[in-house]
N, C-alpha and C positions, 0 to 999 in steps of 0.2 A: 853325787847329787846332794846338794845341801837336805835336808830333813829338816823336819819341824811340825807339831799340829796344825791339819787345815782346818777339822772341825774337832769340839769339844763337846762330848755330851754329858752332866750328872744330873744320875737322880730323875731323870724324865718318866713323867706319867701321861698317858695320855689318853682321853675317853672320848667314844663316838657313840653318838646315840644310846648316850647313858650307861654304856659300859666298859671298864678298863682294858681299852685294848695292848696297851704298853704299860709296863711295871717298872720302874725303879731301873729304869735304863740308863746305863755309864761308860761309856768307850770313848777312845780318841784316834783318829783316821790322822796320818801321818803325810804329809809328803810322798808322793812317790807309791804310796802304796797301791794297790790292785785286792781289791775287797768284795768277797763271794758273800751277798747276803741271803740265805736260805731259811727254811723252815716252812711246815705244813700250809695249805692253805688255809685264809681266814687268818694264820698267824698273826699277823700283824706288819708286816714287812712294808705293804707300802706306805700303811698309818703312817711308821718309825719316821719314812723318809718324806713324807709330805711337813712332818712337824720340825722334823730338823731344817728345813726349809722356809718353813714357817707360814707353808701354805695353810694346815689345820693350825687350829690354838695348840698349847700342851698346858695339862691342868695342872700340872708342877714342875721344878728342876728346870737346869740354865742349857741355854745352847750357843756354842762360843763358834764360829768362821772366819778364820785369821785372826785368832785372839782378838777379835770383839763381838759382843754380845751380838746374840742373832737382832734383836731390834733397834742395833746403831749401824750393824752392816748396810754399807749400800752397792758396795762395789759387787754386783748380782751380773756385770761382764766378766768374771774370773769363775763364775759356774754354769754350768750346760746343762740341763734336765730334760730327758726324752723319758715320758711316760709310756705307760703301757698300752695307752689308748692310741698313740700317735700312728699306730697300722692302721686305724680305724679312719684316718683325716678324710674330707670329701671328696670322692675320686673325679668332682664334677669342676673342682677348684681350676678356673683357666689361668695355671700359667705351668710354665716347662719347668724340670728339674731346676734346671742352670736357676730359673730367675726366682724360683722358691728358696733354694739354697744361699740365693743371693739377699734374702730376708736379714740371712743372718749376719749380716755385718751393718745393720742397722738397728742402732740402740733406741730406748726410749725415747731419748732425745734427738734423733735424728731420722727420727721416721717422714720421709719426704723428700731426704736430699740425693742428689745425685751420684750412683758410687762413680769412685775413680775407678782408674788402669789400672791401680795396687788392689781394688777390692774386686776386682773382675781376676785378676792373678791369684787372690788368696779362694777364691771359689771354684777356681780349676784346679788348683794345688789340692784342694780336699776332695771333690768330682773323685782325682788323679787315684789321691790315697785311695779312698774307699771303693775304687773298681767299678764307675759308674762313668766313666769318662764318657763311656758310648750312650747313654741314657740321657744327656743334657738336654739335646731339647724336646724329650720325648713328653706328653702332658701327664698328673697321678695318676689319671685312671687305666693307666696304657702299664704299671709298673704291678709285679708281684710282692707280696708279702716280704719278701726277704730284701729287692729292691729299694723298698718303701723305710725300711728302718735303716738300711744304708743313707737313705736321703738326709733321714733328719740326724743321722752321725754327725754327714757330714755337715747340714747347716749349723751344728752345734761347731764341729771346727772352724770355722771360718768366724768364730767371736774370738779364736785363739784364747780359750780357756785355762783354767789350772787345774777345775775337776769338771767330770763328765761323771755324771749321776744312771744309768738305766735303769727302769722297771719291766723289767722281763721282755729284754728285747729281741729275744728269739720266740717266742711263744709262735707254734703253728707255723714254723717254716722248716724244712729238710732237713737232714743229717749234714749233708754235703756244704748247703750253705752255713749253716749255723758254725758248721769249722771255721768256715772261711771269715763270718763273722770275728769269731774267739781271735783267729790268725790276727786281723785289723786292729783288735782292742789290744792284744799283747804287744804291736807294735807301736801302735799311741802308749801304751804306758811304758816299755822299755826304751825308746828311741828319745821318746818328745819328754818324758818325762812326769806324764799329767797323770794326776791320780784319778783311779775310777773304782764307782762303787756301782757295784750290779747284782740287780734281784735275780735269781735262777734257782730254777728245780734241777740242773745237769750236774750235778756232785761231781761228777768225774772230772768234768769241764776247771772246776770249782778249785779242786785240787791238787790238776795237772797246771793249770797258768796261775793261780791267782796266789797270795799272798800271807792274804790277812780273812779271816773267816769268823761273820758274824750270823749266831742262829737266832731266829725271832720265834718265837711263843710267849706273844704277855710279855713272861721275861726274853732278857736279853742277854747271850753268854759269847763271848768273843774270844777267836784264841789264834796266834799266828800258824801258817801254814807252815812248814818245815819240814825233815825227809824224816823226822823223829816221832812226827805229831801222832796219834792216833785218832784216826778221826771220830769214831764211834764217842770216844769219852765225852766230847764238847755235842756231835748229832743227835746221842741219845736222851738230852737234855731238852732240845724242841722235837724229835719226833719219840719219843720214850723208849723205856730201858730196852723195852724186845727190836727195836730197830739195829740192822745189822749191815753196813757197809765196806763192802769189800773193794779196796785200791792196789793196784796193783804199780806202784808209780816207775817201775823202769820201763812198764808200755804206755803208762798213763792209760790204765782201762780199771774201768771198776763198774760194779753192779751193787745195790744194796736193796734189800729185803725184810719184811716183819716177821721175825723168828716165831 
C-alpha cells in the first residue's frame, strides 16, 4: 500500500473558553495507518480533533490534509467524522436505516437528487459490512446503542472515504459488541485500506489492533505501536508517572492501574 501523510500537524495550540487546551501539538497521521487516540478525561482529545478539522479555530500552528493547508482543503468527501454525540441522534427522526444511511452518498451539492442503482448497491454493501443488513428498514428509535453507531459507520462508508475519524465510538455499549465493533474497524483498515483515528479509553483494544498511538494532555506525545514498544513510557506522559499498564500482547489482554 502506497504511504504518504493524510494529515500534518505543527506546533498546534489550541484554546477554549480562555484556556489552553492543546499545547504545541506536532504529528503526522500516514496512509494506512490505524491510530489509538487516548488520554484522561477533559484531556483534550476531542478539542485536538475538532481543530484539525477545523471545526474549532486553533490559536497557532499549521494543519496540512493531503498536503494542503487545512483552509485550501475542500475535498471534505475523502473524510468521514462520527462524533461522540452521534448515539445521541433523534430516535424520533422518520426514516429507516437503509434511507438514513443512504444520506450518505449525497454531497453538499447534491442534496436533492435522485440516487441511482450504484448508490442503492453501495448502501447495502456497507448495511452488508457493518452486520446491519437485518436492520434496514427498521426506524432509529427501534435500534440499540451499539446499532446506532454501526449506522453512522456505515453512512460514513457509503461517501467511500480515505479516513474515518471516531470519537469515542463505543462509549456505553457491551463487551461483546464493542469486540465486534474493533473486528469491523480492523477490517476497514486492513482490507480497504482507509486510515482511522479513534478516541478510546480501551488500551488494550488500543494496543492489540491499532498502530500508531497518540496520548492527549495539553501536550501531545505520539509513538508507533510495535511488539518492542513499552507502553507505560509514552501513557505515563498523559496519565502520570504512577500510571501502570500491564499488556499482555500474545493474548492481547491487559489491565492498567494507578500505582
Amino acid at each position: 500500500m502506497e504511504r504518504g501523510a493524510v494529515i500534518e500537524v505543527k506546533d498546534l495550540d489550541v484554546m477554549r473558553s480562555g484556556a489552553l487546551v492543546i499545547q504545541g501539538a506536532s504529528f503526522e497521521i500516514d496512509k494506512g495507518d490505524y491510530v489509538g487516540i487516548v488520554g484522561p478525561n477533559g484531556g483534550g482529545k476531542t478539542t485536538l480533533l475538532l481543530a484539525v478539522l477545523g471545526i474549532i479555530p486553533r490559536q497557532r500552528g499549521t494543519v496540512k490534509i493531503f498536503g494542503k493547508d487545512l483552509e485550501r482543503f475542500s475535498d471534505w468527501g475523502k473524510i468521514a467524522y462520527v462524533s461522540q454525540d452521534a448515539i445521541n441522534f433523534d430516535s424520533d427522526f422518520p426514516l429507516t436505516v437503509r434511507e438514513l444511511v443512504s444520506l450518505g452518498r449525497l454531497g453538499p451539492r447534491s442534496i436533492g437528487r435522485p440516487l441511482k442503482r450504484a448508490d442503492w448497491s453501495r448502501v447495502d454493501e456497507a448495511l452488508e459490512f457493518m452486520g446491519i443488513s437485518d436492520l434496514a428498514g427498521k426506524r432509529i428509535g427501534e435500534l440499540s446503542g451499539g446499532q446506532k453507531q454501526r449506522m453512522f459507520v456505515a453512512m460514513a462508508l457509503v461517501r467511500d472515504p480515505d479516513v474515518i475519524i471516531l470519537d469515542e465510538p463505543v462509549a456505553g455499549i457491551d463487551a461483546v459488541t464493542q469486540e465486534k465493533f474493533y473486528q469491523k474497524m480492523s477490517d476497514l483498515n486492513q482490507r480497504k485500506g482507509i486510515t482511522i483515528l479513534m478516541v478510546s479509553h480501551d488500551l488494550t483494544a488500543v494496543f492489540c489492533r491499532m498502530s500508531k498511538l497518540i496520548c492527549v494532555n495539553r501536550e501531545v506525545n505520539v509513538a508507533e505501536i510495535t511488539p518492542d514498544v513499552d507502553p507505560n513510557e509514552i501513557l505515563r506522559k498523559a496519565y502520570g508517572e504512577h500510571f501502570h499498564f500491564v499488556f499482555h500482547r500474545h493474548e492481547c489482554k491487559g489491565e492498567f492501574r494507578n500505582d
